[in-house]
C-alpha positions as CSV (number, residue, x, y, z in Angstrom):
1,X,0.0,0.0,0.0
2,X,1.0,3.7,-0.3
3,X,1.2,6.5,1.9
4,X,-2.4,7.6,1.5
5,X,-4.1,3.6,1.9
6,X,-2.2,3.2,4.8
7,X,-3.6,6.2,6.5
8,X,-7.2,4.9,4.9
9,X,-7.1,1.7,6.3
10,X,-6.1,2.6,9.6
11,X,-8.4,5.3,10.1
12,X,-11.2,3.0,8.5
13,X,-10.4,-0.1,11.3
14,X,-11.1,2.6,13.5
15,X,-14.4,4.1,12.3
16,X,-15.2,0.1,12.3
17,X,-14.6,-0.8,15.6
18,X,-16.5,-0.4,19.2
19,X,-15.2,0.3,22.1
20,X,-15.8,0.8,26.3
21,X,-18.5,3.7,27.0
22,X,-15.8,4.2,29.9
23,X,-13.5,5.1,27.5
24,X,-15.0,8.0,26.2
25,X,-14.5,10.5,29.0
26,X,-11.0,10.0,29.2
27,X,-10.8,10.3,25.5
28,X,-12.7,13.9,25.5
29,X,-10.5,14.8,27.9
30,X,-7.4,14.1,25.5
31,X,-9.0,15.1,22.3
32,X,-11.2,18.7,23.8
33,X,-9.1,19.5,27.2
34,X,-5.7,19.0,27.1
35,X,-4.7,18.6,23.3
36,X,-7.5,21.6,22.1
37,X,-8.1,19.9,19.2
38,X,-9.9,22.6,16.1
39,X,-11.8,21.4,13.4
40,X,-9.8,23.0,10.9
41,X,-7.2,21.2,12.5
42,X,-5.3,17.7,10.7
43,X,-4.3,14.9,13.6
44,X,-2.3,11.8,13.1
45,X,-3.2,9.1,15.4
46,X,-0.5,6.4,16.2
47,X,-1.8,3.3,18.0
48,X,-1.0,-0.8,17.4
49,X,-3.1,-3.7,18.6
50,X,-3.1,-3.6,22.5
51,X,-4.5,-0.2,22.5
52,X,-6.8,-0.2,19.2
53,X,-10.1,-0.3,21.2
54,X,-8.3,3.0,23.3
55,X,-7.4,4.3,19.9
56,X,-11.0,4.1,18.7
57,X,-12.5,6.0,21.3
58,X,-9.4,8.5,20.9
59,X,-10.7,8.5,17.0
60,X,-14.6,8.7,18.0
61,X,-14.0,12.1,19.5
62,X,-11.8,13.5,16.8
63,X,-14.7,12.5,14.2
64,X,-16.9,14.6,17.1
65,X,-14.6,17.3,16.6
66,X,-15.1,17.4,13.2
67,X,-11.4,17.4,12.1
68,X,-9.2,15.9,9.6
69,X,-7.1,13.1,11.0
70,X,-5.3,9.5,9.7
71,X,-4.5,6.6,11.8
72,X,-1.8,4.5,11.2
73,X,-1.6,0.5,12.8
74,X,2.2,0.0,13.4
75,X,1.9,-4.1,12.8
76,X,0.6,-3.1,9.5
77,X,3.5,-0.8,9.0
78,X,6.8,-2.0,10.1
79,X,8.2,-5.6,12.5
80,X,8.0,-5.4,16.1
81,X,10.1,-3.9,18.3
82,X,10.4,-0.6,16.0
83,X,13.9,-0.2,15.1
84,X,12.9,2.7,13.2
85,X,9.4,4.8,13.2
86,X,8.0,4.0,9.7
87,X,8.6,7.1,7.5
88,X,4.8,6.4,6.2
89,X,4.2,8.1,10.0
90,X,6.2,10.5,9.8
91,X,5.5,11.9,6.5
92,X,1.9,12.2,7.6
93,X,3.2,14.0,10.6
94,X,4.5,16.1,8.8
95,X,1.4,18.1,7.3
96,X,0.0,17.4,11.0
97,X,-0.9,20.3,13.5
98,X,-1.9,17.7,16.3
99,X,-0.1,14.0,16.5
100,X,-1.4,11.2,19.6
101,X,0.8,8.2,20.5
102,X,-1.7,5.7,22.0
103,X,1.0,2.5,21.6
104,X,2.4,0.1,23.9
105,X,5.9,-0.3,23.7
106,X,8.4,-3.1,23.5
107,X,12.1,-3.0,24.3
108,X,14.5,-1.3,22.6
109,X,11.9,0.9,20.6
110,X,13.0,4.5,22.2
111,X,15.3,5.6,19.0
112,X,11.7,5.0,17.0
113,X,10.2,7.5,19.9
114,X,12.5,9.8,19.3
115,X,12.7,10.2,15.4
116,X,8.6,10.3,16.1
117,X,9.4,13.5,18.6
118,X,12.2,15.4,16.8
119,X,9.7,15.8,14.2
120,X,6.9,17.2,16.4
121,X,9.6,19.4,18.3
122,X,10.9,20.9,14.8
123,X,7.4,21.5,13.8
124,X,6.1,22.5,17.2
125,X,3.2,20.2,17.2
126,X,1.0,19.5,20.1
127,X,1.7,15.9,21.1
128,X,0.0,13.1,23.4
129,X,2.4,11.1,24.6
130,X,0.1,7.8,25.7
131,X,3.0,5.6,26.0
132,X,1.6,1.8,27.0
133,X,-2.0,3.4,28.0
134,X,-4.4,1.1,29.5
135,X,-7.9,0.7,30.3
136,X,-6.9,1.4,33.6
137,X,-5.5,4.5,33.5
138,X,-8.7,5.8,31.0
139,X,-10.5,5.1,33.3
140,X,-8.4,7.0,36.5
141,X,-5.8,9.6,35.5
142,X,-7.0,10.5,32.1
143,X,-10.3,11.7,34.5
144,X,-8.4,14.1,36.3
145,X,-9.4,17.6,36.8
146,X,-7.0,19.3,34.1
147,X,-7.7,22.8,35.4
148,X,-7.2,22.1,38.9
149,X,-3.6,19.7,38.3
150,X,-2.4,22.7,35.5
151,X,-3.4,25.5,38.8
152,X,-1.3,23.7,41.3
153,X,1.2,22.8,38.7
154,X,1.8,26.3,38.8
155,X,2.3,27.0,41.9
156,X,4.9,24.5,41.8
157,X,6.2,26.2,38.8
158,X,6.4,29.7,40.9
159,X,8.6,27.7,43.4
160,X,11.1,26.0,41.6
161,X,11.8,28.3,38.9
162,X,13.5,30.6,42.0
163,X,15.1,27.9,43.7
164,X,18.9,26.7,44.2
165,X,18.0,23.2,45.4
166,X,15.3,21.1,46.4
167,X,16.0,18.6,49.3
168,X,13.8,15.3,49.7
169,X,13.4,12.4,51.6
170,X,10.9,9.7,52.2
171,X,10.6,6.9,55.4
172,X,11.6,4.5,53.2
173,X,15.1,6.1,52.9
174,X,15.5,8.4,50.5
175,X,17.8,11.2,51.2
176,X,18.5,13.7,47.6
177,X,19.8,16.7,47.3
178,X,19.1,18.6,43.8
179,X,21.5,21.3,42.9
180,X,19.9,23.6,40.3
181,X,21.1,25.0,37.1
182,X,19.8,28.7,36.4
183,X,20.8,28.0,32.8
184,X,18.5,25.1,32.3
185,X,14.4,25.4,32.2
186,X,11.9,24.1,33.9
187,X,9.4,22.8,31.9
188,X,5.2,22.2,33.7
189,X,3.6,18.9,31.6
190,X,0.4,19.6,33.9
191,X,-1.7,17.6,31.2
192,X,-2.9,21.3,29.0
193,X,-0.7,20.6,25.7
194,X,0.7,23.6,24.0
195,X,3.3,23.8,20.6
196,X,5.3,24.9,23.0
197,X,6.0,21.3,24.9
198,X,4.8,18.2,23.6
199,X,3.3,15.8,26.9
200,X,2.5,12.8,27.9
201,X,-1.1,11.7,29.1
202,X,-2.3,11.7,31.6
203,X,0.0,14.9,32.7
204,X,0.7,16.2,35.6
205,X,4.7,17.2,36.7
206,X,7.1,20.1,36.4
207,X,9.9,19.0,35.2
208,X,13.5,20.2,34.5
209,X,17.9,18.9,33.9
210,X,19.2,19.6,37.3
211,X,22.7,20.7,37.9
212,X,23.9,18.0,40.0
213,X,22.2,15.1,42.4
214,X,23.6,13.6,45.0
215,X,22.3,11.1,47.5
216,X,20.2,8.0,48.1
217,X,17.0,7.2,46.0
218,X,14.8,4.5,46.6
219,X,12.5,3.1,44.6
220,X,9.7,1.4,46.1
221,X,7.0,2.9,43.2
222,X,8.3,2.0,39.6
223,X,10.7,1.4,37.2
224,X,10.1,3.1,34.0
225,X,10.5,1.9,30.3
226,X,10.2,-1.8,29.5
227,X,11.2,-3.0,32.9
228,X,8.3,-1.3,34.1
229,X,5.7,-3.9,32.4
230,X,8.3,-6.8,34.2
231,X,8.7,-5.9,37.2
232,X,5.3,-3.8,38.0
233,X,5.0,-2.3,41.8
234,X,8.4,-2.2,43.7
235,X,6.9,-1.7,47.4
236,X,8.0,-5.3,48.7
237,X,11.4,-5.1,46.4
238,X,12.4,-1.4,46.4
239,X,15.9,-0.4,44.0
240,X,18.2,1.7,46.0
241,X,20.4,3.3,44.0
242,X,23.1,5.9,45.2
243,X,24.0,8.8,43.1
244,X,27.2,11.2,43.1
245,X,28.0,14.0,41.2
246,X,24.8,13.2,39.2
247,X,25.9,9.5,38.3
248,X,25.2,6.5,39.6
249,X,27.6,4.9,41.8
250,X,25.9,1.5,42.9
251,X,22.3,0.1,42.7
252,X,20.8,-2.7,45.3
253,X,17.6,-5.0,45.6
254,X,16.4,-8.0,46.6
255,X,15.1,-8.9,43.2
256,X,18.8,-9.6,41.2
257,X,17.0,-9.7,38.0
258,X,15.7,-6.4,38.5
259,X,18.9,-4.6,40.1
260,X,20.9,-6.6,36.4
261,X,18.7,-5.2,34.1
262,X,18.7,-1.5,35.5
263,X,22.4,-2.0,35.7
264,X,22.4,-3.0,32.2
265,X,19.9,-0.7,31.0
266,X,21.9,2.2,32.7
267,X,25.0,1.4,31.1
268,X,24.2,1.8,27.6
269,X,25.9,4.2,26.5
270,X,28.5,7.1,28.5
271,X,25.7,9.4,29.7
272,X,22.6,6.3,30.5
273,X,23.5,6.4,34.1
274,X,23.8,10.7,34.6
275,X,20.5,12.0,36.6
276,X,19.1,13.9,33.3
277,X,15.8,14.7,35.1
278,X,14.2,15.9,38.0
279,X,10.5,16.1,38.1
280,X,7.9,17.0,41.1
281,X,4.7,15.1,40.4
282,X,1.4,17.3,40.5
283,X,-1.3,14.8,39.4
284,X,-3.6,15.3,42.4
285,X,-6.0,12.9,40.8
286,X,-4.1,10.0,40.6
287,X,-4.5,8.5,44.3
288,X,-1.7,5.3,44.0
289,X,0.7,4.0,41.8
290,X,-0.5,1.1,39.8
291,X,2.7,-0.2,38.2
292,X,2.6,1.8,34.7
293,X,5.4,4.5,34.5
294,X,3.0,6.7,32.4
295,X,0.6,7.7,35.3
296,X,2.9,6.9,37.7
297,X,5.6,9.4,37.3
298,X,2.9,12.0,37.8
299,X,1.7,11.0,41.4
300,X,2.4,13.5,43.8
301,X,6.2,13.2,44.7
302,X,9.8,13.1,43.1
303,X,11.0,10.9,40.4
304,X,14.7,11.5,38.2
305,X,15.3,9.7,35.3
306,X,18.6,8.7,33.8
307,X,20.0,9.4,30.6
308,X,18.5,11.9,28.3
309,X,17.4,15.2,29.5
310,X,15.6,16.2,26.7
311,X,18.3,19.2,26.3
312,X,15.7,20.5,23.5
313,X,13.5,22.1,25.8
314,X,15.5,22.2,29.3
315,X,18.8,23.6,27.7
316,X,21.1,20.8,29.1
317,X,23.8,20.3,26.3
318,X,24.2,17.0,26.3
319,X,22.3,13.4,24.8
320,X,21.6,9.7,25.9
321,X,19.5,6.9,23.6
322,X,17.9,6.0,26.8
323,X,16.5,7.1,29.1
324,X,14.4,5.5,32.3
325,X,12.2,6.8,35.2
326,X,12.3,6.2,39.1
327,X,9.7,6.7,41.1
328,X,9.4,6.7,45.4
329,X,6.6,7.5,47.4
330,X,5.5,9.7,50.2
331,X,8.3,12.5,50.1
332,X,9.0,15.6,52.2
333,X,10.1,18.1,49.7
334,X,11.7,21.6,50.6
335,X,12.4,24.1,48.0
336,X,15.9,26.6,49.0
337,X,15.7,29.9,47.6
338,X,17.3,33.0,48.1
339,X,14.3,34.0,50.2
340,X,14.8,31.1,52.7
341,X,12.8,27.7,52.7
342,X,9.7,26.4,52.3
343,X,8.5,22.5,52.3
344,X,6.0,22.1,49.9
345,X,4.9,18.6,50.6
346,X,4.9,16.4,53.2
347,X,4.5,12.6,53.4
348,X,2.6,12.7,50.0
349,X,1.0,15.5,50.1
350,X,1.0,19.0,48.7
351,X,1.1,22.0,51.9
352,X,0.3,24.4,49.0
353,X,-3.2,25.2,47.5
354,X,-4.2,24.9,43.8
């Protein structure tokens, strides 16, 4: 098939197919709240065949909308894992105003992501980020009150943006101290997608590169990327790992398989085990974690990531091909600024008001 059939017969599959009634909220939400989705507008919809039932409700309301937009099946396209994203994709992207990502991924597919996102950065799309999104988390984070996460999201934003570090901790042994850059940005993902950041869904976190982390972090939520699906909730295994000068030093658990694949994963390449973000979690909504790094990373706390720091849009010079989330639970969090201190959360939860 060409360009154009492809686009037909995945946008067909989905105007064919039925889906959960308790889909559709979360899929307004997407298409009408946070993404702003015109009529005039042209959307390409990315999905494959774990979330095609998602991606048909995603489609349902951008036929509501009244818009132009093709959907493309990735089995149909290219072999699994992606090595690369099929240029059939990206070509549509690239007469695109709006592009969703509704796909669950397999290991080893980030360089795909990437090509996918260099395109919607150069072109300053508005992106949806639903990396390995669930029935689940339609149905719980994608629910969210939007206005209310984006309000206290900045808040947080007011904080941060003036600070020189943020300390944390948590009972189950956490101990970080983020130095701050002035020369790198914070970026707020609070789930209301504009050209000028792409986000993922559900959103919720203020994000930025810090200058340097040092300390213990320990991971009793989740791991993100592809171990995440493996090795689901880490309360009864946690994955301590210490961190100096912004790399890490040593990592420990119980689980061995988990501790060897972060410690593989983490040594990819020279800059997979450097702290490239720091994020504060502002998805008030979301009331646990439930083992999936896309809604997790945005319950109320701290998580880092290591490797990339999406230097693009934080200013950080400097590039990974990976790049994986950590995420703890039940922080104290105390922002240092030139005007003194303030904690902003404790044990969980936010002292400040949306």
């Amino acid at each position: 098939m060409n360009e154009r059939e492809n686009a037909l017969a995945g946008t067909m599959r989905l105007k064919q197919m039925e889906f959960a009634e308790s889909f559709a909220s979360g899929a307004r939400q997407a298409v009408r709240t946070c993404l702003c989705v015109e009529p005039w507008e042209k959307v390409t919809l990315i999905f494959d065949r774990t979330t095609e039932e998602i991606a048909a409700a995603l489609a349902a309301e951008l036929e509501d909308v009244g818009c132009r937009w093709d959907a493309f099946l990735l089995e149909e396209l290219a072999p699994r894992p992606l090595l690369e994203m099929p240029q059939t994709v990206l070509a549509d992207m690239e007469s695109s105003d709006v592009s969703i990502f509704a796909v669950t991924v397999q290991r080893n597919e980030l360089k795909s992501r990437m090509q996918m996102t260099d395109v919607v950065n150069r072109r300053r799309m508005r992106h949806a980020h639903m990396v390995n999104i669930t029935a689940e988390i339609m149905c719980d984070g994608m629910r969210a009150d939007y206005a209310l996460v984006d309000r206290l999201s900045r808040q947080v934003m007011e904080r941060v943006t003036r600070a020189k570090r943020i300390r944390a901790t948590t009972a189950a042994g956490t101990e970080i101290t983020a130095e701050l850059n002035p020369e790198y940005r914070w970026l707020k993902t609070s789930g209301i997608i504009s050209r000028d950041k792409w986000g993922n869904l559900p959103g919720g976190e203020c994000f930025t590169t810090p200058g340097e982390v040092n300390g213990r972090f320990v991971v009793d939520g989740v791991v993100g990327d592809w171990l995440c699906a493996r090795y689901g909730l880490l309360a009864a295994t946690p994955l301590t790992i210490e961190i100096v000068g912004n790399r890490i030093v040593s990592c420990a658990s119980e689980n061995k398989a988990l501790e060897a694949d972060f410690q593989a994963y983490t040594s990819t390449d020279e800059n997979s085990n450097r702290v490239g973000e720091f994020a504060i979690g502002t998805n008030v909504g979301v009331a646990r974690v439930i083992g999936n790094i896309l809604q997790d990373e945005k319950f109320p706390g701290i998580h880092i990531a290591f490797g990339n720091p999406y230097g693009e849009h934080t200013g950080a010079p400097w590039r990974s091909g990976t790049h994986i989330d950590v995420v703890g639970l039940g922080f104290n969090i105390w922002v240092e600024s030139d005007t003194g201190v303030e904690q902003i959360m404790r044990e969980g939860r936010f002292l400040i008001e949306a």
